[in-house]
N, C-alpha and C positions, 0 to 999 in steps of 0.2 A: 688129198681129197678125202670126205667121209661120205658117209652113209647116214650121218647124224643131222644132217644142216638142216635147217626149215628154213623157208621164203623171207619167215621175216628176221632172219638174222643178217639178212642183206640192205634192211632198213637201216639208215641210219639216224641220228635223233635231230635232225635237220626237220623242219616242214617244209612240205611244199608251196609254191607260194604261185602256181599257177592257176588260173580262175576255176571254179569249182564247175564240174562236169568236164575238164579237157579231157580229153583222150589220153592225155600223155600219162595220167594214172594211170592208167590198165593196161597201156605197154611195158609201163615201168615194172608192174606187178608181173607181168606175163614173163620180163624177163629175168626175176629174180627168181619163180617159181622154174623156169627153164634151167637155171643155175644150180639151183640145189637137187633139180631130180637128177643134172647129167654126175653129183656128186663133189660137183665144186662146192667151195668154200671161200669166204670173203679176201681169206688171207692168199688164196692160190688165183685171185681174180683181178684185171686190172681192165677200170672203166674208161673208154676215153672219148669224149663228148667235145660237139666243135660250138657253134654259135647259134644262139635262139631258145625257144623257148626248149625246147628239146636240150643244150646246150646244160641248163640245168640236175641234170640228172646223177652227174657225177657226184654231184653235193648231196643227193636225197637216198644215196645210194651206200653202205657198207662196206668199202673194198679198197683198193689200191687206185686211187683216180686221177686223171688228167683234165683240166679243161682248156683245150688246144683254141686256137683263132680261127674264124672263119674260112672253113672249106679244104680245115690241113685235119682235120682228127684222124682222116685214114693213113696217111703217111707215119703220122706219132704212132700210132697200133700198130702198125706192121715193123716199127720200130722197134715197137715194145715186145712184141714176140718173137721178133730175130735175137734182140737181144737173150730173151728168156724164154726159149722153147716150152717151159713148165707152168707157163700160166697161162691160164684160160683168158683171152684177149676179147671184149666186146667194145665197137665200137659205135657208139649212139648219136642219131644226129638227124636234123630235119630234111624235108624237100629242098629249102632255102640252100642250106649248106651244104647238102650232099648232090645238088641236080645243075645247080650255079655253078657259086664261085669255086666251088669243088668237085664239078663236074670230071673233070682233069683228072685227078685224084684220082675217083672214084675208076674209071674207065681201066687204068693202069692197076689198083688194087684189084678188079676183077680180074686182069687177065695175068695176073700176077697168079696169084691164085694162096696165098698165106692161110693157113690155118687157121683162124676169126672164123668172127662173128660181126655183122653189119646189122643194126636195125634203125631203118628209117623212120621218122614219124610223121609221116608226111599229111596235113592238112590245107594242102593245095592254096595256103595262105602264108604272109609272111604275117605272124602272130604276134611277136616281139616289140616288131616295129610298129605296130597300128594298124593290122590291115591294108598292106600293097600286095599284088599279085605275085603270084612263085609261080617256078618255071613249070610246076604243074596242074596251074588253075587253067580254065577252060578257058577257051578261044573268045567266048563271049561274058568273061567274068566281070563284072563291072568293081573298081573299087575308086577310091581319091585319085591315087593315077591312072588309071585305067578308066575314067567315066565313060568310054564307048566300046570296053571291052579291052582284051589284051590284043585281038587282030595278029594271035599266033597261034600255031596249035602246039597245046601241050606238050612236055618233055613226056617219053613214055619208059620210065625206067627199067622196067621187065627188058624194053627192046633193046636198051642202052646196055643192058647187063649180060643180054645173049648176044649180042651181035661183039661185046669184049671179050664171050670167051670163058660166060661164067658158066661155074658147076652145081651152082645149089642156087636157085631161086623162089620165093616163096611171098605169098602176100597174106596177109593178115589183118585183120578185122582187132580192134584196141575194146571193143563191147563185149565180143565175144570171150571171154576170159580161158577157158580152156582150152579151145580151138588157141586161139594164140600163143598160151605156154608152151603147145606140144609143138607149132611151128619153130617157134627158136628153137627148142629144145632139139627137134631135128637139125636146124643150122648149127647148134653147136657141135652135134655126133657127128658131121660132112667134116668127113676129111679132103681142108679146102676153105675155098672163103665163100662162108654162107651169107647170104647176105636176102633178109627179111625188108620188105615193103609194107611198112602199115596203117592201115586208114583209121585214122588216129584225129577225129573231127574235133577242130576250132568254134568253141562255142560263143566266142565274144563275135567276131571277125568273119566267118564265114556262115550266111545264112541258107546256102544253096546245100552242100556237100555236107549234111548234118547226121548226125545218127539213124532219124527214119527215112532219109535217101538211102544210105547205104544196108539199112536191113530189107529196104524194099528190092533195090538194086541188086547185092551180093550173087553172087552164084558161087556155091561149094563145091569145089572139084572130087572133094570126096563122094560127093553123090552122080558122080556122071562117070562115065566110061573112062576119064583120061588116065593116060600111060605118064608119068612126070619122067621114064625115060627116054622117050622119042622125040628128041630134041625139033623136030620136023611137026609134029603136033604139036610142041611148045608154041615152036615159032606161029605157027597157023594161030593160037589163040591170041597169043601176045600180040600180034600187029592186026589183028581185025580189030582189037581198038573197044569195041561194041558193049563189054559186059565187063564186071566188076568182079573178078574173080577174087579167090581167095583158097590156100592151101599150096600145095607143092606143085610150078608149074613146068619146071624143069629139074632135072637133077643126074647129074655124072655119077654113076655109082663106081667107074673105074678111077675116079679122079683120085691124084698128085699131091701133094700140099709142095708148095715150091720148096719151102725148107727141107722138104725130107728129098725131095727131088738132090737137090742143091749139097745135101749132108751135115746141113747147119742144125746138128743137135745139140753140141756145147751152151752151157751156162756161160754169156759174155759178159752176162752184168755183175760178176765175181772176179774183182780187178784185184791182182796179187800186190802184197806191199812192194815194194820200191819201185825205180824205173824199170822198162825193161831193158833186157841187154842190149847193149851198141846204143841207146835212146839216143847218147847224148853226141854219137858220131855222126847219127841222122841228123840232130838238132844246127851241130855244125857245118854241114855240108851248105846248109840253108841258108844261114844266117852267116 
């Protein structure tokens, strides 16, 4: 780690090739800026991104990167940090992919509890694909499949992520630039798996859930009385559903990282030359 890094040494000479205003700029920023203040460094960092427009970020990004399949990036990162306790593990990825097809995943990396980093970009749209609904667009979202609405209500992440058992919850605003870096940046000091929610608006694709909803909407928990250690106040905000928060809405400050739980501090991914002993009695028994 240094002391040396700046934000944008985490750029890499990639452009981005998402439409101009997306949000997923200013998570991407928020999270490289979150990187270099906790003291990481490209070379100690390993990105790992699943499917969508989000899915991209690996490639725009300066480090060690993964771009995993649909709904599996959490699994690949928790991989990646078992294997290598010494690097800083974030794993980036949409509503689509993180609330879906990797709903699953996800639930189990919360209550797993691995030393990461999770940042969602969640724009309650599937962006990628042209505009079809995600498991977080609203009850009455209208799009091409959806022309009389989704006729479900929304997945509510927060509630998915306390009711698994998480220890760092946090939502985030992708406009607000500062406010955002210091959110990761917290999720990456939780010892644990942090894991950041961010309203991170679709500017082609979603005309409802746009930037001036959400700056009219937001409510700042820093400016309100809340406790983000009273798990029991968490809960009361997160399922009343009602407002759009944003900051830390729970958080374990005694929490575990399962690795250190476990005692898997060894470097695995430094494989000695030859086989190991007996390999090949093992291989025999088998075959």
């Amino acid at each position: 780690m240094s002391s040396d890094v700046r934000f944008t040494d985490f750029k890499s000479d990639k452009q981005p090739t998402w439409c101009p205003g997306c949000g997923d700029f200013g998570t991407m920023n928020g999270m490289m800026k979150a990187l270099a203040e906790t003291g990481n460094d490209p070379d100690n960092t390993f990105v790992v991104a699943g499917i969508g427009c989000s899915g991209k970020i690996g490639t725009y990004m300066h480090s060690y990167a993964l771009h995993g399949v649909h709904g599996r990036a959490l699994p690949l990162g928790i991989g990646v940090k078992l294997a290598n306790p010494d690097l800083e593990v974030m794993v980036a990825g949409g509503d689509g992919d993180g609330f879906s097809i990797g709903a699953g995943h996800f639930i189990h990396a919360v209550r797993r509890n691995v030393d990461m980093t999770y940042v969602v970009m969640d724009n309650r749209i599937y962006g990628l694909t042209k505009g079809q609904a995600s498991p977080t667009s609203r009850e009455d979202f209208e799009t091409s499949t959806t022309p009389e609405g989704t006729n479900m209500p929304p997945v509510n992440p927060q509630a998915l992520a306390l009711a698994s058992g998480g220890t760092f919850i946090a939502q985030s605003f992708s406009s607000d630039s500062q406010r955002h870096a210091d959110l990761v940046r917290q999720a990456i000091e939780h010892d644990g798996f942090g894991f950041v929610n961010v309203y991170s608006p679709c500017v082609t694709f979603n005309d409802v859930d746009t930037y001036d909803y959400f700056r009219d909407a937001i409510v700042n928990l820093d400016e309100t009385d809340h406790d983000p250690t009273d798990r029991e106040e968490a809960k009361e905000k997160i399922l009343a559903g009602d407002k759009e928060y944003i900051g830390v809405l729970y958080q374990d400050e005694r929490s575990t990282p399962w690795e250190v739980q476990e005692g898997l501090d060894e470097n695995m991914a430094e494989i000695p030359d030859g086989a190991p002993e007996d390999a090949m009695d093992l291989v025999r028994e088998f075959y």
